[in-house]
N, C-alpha and C positions, 0 to 999 in steps of 0.2 A: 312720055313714051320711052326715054331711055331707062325710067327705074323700073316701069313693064317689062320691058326689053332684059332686066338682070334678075329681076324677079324670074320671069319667065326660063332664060339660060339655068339658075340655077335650080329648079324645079325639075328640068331634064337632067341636068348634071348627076343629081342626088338619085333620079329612078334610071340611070345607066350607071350608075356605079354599085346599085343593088347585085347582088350575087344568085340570089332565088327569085325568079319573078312568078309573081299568082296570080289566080283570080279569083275573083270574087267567090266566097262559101256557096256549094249549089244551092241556089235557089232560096236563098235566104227567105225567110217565110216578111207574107208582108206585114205590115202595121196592125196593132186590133183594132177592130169595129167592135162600138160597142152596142145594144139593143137597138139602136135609134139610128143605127148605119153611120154611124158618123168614126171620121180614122184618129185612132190617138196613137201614143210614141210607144216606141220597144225601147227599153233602156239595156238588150241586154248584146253583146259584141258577139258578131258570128264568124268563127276566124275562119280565114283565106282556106284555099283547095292547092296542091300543088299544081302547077300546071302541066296538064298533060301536052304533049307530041301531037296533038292533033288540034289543039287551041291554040288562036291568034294571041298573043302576050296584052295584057289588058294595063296600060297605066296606069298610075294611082292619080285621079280628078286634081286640076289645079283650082285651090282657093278663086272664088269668081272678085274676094278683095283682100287687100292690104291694110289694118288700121293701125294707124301709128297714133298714140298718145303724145300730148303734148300738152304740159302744165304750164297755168300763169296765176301767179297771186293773185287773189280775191280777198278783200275785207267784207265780212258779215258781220251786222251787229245783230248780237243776241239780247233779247228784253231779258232781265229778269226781274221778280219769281218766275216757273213755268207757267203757260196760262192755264186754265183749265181746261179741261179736256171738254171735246164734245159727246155728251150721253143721251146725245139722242137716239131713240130706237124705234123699229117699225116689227113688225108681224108680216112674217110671208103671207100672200094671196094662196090657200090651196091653191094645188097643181094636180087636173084632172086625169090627164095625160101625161108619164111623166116623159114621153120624147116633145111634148110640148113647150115649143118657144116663149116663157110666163111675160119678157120684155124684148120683143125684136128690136123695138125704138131704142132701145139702148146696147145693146149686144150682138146685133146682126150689121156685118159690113164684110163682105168676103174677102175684100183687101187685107184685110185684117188677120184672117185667119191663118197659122201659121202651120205646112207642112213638112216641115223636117228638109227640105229637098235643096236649099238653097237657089241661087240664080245663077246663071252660068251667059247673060247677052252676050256679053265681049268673047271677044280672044283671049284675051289677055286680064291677068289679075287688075282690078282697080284700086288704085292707091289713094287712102283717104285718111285726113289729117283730123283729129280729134283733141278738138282743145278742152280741157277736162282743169277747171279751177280748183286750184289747192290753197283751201279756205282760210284765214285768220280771222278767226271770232275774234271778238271784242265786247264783251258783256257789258251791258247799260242797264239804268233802271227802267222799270216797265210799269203794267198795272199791277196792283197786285193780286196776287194770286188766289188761290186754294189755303184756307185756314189751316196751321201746322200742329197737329194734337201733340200732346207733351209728350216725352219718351215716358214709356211705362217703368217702372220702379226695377231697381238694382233686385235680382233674383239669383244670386249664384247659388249653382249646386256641389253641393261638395266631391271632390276626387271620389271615385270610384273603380274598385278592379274587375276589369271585363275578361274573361276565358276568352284565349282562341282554340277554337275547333277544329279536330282533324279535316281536312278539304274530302270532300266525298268523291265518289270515282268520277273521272273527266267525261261532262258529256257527249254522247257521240251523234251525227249530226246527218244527217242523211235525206235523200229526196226533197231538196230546194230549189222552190220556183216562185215567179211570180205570179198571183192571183190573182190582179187585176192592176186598172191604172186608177187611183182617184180622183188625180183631180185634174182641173185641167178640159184643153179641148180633147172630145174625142173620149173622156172619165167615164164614167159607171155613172158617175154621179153630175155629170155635165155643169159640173162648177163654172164652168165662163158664160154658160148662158142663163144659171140662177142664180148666180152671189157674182159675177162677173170676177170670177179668180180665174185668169189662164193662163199664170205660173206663179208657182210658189214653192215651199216646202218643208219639211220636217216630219209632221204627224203627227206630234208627240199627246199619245192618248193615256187617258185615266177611268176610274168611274167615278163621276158625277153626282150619281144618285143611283140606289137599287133600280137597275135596266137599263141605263141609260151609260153611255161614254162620252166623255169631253175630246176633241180633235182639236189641238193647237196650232197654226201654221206659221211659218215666218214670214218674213220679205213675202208680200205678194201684192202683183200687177194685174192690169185688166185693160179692156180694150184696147187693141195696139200692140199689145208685148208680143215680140221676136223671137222663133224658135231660136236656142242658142243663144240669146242673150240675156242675164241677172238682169234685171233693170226694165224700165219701161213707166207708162203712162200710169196715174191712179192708182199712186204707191200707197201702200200700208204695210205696217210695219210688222205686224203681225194681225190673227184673225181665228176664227174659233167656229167651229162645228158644233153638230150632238148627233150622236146614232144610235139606234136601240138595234141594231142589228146582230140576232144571237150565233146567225149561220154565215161562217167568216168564207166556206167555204168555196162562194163563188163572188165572194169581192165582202167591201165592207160601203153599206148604205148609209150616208151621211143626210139624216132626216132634214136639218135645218142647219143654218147659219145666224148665226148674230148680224142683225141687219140694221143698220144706220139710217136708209132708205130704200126706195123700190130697189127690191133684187142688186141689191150692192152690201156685201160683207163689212160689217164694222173694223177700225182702225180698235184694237178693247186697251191695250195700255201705250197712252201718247207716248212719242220720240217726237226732238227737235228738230230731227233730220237735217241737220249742220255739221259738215265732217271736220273732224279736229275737236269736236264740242259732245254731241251726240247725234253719231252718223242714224241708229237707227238701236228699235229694241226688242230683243229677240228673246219669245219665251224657250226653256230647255227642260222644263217637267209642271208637274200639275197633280194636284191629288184633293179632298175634299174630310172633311174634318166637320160630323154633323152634318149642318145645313152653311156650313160656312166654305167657299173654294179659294185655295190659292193655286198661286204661280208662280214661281222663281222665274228668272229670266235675266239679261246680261242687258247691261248700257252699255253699248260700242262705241267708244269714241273713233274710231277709225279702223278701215280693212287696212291689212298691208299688202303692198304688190308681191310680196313673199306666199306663193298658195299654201293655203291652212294656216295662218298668221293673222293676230289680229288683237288691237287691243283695248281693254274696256275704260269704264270710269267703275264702275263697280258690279257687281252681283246683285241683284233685292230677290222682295218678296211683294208680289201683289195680295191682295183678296177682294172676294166678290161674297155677297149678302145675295142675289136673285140669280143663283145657278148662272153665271157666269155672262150674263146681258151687259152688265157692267164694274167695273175694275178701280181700286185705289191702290197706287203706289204707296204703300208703307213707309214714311221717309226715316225710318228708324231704324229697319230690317234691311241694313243693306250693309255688305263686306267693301271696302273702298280699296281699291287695284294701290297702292303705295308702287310708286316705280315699275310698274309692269310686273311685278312676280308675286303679286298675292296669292294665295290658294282660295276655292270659293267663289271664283266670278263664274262657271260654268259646271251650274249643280245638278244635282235632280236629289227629289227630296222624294220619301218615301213613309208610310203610318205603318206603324206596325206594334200592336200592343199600347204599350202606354208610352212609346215614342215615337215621333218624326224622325225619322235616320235624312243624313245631309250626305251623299257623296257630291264630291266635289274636284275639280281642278285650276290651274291657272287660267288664263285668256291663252287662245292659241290652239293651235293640237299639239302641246309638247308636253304635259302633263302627266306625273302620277296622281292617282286617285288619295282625296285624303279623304276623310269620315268625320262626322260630329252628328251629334244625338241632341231632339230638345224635347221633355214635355208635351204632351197635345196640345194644352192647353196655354201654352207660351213659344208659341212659332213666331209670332212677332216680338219676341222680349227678345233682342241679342245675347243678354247678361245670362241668360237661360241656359245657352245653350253649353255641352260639354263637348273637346273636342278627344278623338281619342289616339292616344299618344302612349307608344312602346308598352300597349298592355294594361293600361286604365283610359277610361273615359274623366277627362282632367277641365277644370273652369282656367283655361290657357287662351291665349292668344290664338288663334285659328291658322296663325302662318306657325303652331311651331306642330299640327295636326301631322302624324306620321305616315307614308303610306302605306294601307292596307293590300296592295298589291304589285306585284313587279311587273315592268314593262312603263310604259308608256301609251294615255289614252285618250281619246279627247269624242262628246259629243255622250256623255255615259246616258245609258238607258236601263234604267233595277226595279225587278218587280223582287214581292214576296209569292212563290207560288204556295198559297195554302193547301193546295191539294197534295202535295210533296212533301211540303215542310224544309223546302230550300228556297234559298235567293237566289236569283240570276240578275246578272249583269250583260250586257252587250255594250259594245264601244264599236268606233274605227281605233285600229292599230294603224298609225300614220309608217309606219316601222316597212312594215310586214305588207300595210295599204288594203288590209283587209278587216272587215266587220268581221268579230270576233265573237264567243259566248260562253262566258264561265257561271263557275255555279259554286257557291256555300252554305255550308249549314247557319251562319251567323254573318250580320253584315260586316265584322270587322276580319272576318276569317280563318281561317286559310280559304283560300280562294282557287279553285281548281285551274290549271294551264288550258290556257286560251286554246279553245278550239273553233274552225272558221266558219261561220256563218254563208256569207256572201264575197267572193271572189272577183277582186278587180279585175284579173283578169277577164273572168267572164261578164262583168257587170261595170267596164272600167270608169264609169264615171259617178259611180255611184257613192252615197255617205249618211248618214242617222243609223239606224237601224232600234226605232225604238219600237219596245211591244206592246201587243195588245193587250191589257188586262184580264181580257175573260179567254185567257189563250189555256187550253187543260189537254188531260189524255195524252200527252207526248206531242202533242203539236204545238208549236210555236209559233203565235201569228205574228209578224212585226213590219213597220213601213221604214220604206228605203228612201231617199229622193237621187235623180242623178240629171248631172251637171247641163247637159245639154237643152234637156226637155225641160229643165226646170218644173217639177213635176213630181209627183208623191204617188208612188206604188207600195200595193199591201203583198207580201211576200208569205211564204210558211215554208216550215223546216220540222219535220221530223227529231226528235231529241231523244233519246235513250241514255 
């Protein structure tokens, strides 16, 4: 009672020592419904009204709890090799109706469902103690694994001098909003009650195949998971979409999911899920080559309590042979984090002519972007690849790759727009804290000064901003995720 008691003191203390008191934005508009009446989240901040002479002074709500973290050493033994992964697959049941429930047995429990609103029983804030183990792996022998094909053959290409191009004029940006929510409770596309995803995020789309787009997600939970909280029951690590959806205009229709079983999202490339070792593994771009898909993606050895901090074991490259149903970690195609400061572990890769373009940066959001170029035909050959360095593309070390841009950027998202005949890039600027979008004639550049996208301010908890590939005509479709709703929204912006 008496840490209630100072909780509480100080929670008044702090809104009588305010100088402005408000209240609330009139009439904040409420939540969306989406076709099937059902409420999903607004991720976007509707600031305060001053308060008028004629309204009662409105205090700011006191947290209904307190959680305090509190670590204790854990030993985990990790088998190794990794085991194999599970590939098993199912085929969605047509859905006749799509507000129809396809598994309530699995998906329906109202307890469950999370509305943004928090609990408020008490008086007073509740203090609760969270013991949260801080792992020590310990690697042992296991079974063995998954067969190790041999590295593919030394392929170096010789130095080459690459032009950089005048930066084209800075794009201007105008009429940005949200278009819908995808995923999630409450989505367009009612993800928690057909793949049981009800929080996740990312987005990160490609195309797959003529008509078709691939939808990558990260970390996502399902039955159970808590508005406002990362984390939760029926973890996966990542998980994957497809949408033929041409008209972005009133959301984007996620036709299916990769399905492991009834109406539950596949786990597509294993993590050990052992922090300190490999916490989890997170794709960051996707593009398709033929009939063959890859994915780069990052192994996280651990989050830091530092927000936007974090650090890997390496960079790789996935692929898939059946349109993305199922996934090989390449064990050759991977950049290995030396000391925390490699470049490389957080990529997105890009086709364009008769090369894969790599942007890249450190682990972390502290990163300049660096560049390296491979072949089509040799995405999985490391030896391949060129990286590009003061003005050639050079067969160098990948940490000695120069940056193509100034500032600071982390989460990169790069199409080629063929309709244009420019590159775009979007990032978070951790700097600035805003989703940003430049543009070049060439991926190595000059690279036009960042202009903003999505505004923390008005979207303060928001981070990705990757686009949609068939995004034309000055419109720019791309998805956001933001921190509370854990939760992936499709956004557009105007470009000129």
């Amino acid at each position: 009672m008496r840490a209630r008691s100072t909780v509480l003191a100080c929670a008044l203390a702090l809104t009588a020592s305010s100088t402005v008191l408000v209240t609330p934005a009139s009439a904040a508009p409420a939540p969306p419904v989406n076709a099937c009446g059902e409420t999903g989240f607004d991720p976007k901040d509707y600031p305060p009204e001053p308060l008028s002479l004629d309204s009662p002074p409105v205090l700011p709500p006191i947290p209904d709890r307190f959680v305090i973290p509190v670590p204790y050493p854990s030993v985990e033994l990790v088998p190794l090799p990794d085991p194999t992964p599970d590939r098993t697959r199912v085929e969605a049941e047509p859905l006749p109706d799509p507000c129809m429930d396809p598994c309530p047995d699995l998906t329906d429990d109202p307890e469950d469902v999370p509305d943004g609103t928090g609990s408020a029983e008490l008086p007073f804030p509740r203090i609760e103690i969270d013991p949260q183990p801080e792992t020590i792996p310990i690697p042992i022998p296991g079974p063995p694994g998954e067969p190790i094909a041999p590295a593919p053959p030394a392929a170096v290409n010789p130095a080459e001098p690459g032009p950089v191009s005048s930066a084209p004029p800075q794009p201007a940006v105008r009429d940005v909003s949200v278009v819908s929510q995808v995923t999630g409770p409450g989505s367009d596309n009612r993800t928690d009650k057909r793949w049981q995803v009800d929080g996740t995020d990312l987005g990160i789309m490609w195309e797959s195949k003529p008509g078709e787009v691939a939808v990558a997600f990260g970390d996502s939970f399902g039955k159970g998971w808590e508005f406002g909280v990362v984390g939760g029951p029926d973890w996966r690590s990542n998980t994957l979409g497809h949408s033929t959806d041409t008209d972005l205009s009133d959301g984007m229709s996620i036709d299916s999911m990769v399905q492991d079983s009834r109406c539950h999202a596949a786990e597509l490339i294993s993590s050990r899920k052992v922090k300190n070792w490999e916490t989890t593994v997170i794709p960051t771009s996707g593009f398709a080559v033929g009939d063959r898909q890859y994915m780069s993606y990052m192994s996280i050895r651990r989050w830091s309590t530092v927000p936007g901090m974090w650090w890997t074991n390496y960079g790789g490259i996935a692929y898939s042979d059946d349109n993305g149903s199922t996934w090989t970690k390449d064990p050759h195609a991977r950049w290995d984090n030396m000391f925390g400061l490699s470049k490389f572990q957080v990529s997105t890769m890009v086709p364009q002519g008769e090369h894969v373009y790599m942007f890249g940066t450190v682990n972390g959001r502290v990163g300049t972007v660096g560049l390296a170029r491979v072949p089509k035909n040799d995405v999985l050959n490391k030896t391949a690849y060129q990286y590009w360095v003061n003005g050639s593309w050079a067969p160098v070390d990948s940490n000695e790759a120069t940056p193509i841009a100034d500032g600071i950027a982390s989460e990169l998202s790069v199409r080629y727009d063929a309709q244009r005949s420019i590159w775009q890039m979007t990032y978070l600027d951790p700097i600035a804290g805003n989703i940003v979008l430049r543009e070049s004639v060439t991926p190595q550049g000059q690279w036009t000064p960042p202009t903003t996208l999505v505004r923390t301010a008005e979207y303060p908890k928001a981070y990705g901003g990757f686009m949609h590939p068939w995004s034309k005509d000055g419109e720019l479709y791309f998805t956001v995720s933001e921190w509370d709703s854990y939760n992936v929204y499709l956004m557009k912006a105007a470009v000129s």
